[in-house]
Phi, psi and omega in degrees: 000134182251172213309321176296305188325281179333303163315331164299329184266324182293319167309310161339286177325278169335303169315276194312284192329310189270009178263312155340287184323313201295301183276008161292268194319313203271326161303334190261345211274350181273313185268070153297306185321268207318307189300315162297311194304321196268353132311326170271344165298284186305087207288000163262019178258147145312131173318312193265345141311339214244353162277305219285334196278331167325295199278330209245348199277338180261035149242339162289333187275338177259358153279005113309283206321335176288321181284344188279317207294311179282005156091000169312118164065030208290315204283354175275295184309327171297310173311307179291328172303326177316312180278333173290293189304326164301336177288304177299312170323285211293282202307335216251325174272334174290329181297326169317304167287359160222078202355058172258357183334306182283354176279131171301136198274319180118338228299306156287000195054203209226021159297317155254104188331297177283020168243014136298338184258015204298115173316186163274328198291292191288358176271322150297356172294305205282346179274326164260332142330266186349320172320265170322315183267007147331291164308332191297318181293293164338292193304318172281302199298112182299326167329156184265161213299319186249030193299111175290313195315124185271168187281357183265022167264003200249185187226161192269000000 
């Protein structure tokens, strides 16, 4: 594969990774209350983290996904997603490791019907997908690191 390809599958990555977001952040921003109860079920989040993380994370999540998806900043966005999904990784295994697994995690929230009902088990499938394409970008995306130009301005 030669490096545009490659940069090309790293746009890819970016696209998908930030339409996850996009549709994470806009599912929760409505149902937050629901979202928070199921934060407080994870009993090593702090109480009053787990309100700040309520208000603020589906909104961190749809200013990544604007940023992975127009290529702004893609790889400062990808780096920082990184730091999410590692986050998402922990809760999603601790829920797991005290049989809650099987329960909905909340984790997209309720813009798609059907990923509501999405596990702690299968939300870690999709947490490390994420993962990868996360690494896809960091690794590839030619752009510099705090690059403002989204990729469909640039030339080859």
């Amino acid at each position: 594969m030669s490096g545009w390809d490659r940069h090309r599958a790293a746009i890819g990555a970016g696209i998908i990774l930030g339409a996850i977001f996009i549709v994470s952040g806009l599912g929760k921003i409505p149902s937050q209350g629901d979202f928070l109860i199921i934060l407080l079920r994870i009993s090593f989040i702090p109480v009053v983290a787990a309100f700040i993380i309520a208000d603020a994370l589906p909104w961190v999540e749809l200013v990544a996904g604007l940023f992975l998806i127009t290529g702004v900043a893609a790889r400062l966005a990808a780096g920082f997603s990184t730091v999410l999904i590692a986050a998402f990784m922990a809760a999603n295994s601790w829920v797991i490791a005290h049989n809650m697994g099987q329960e909905p995690c909340g984790c997209l929230g309720g813009l798609v019907k059907p990923l509501e009902s999405l596990t702690s088990v299968s939300a870690l499938c999709l947490d490390i997908a994420m993962l990868a394409l996360a690494v896809l970008v960091l690794r590839y995306y030619r752009g510099g690191f705090l690059d403002p130009r989204p990729w469909f301005s640039r030339r080859g």
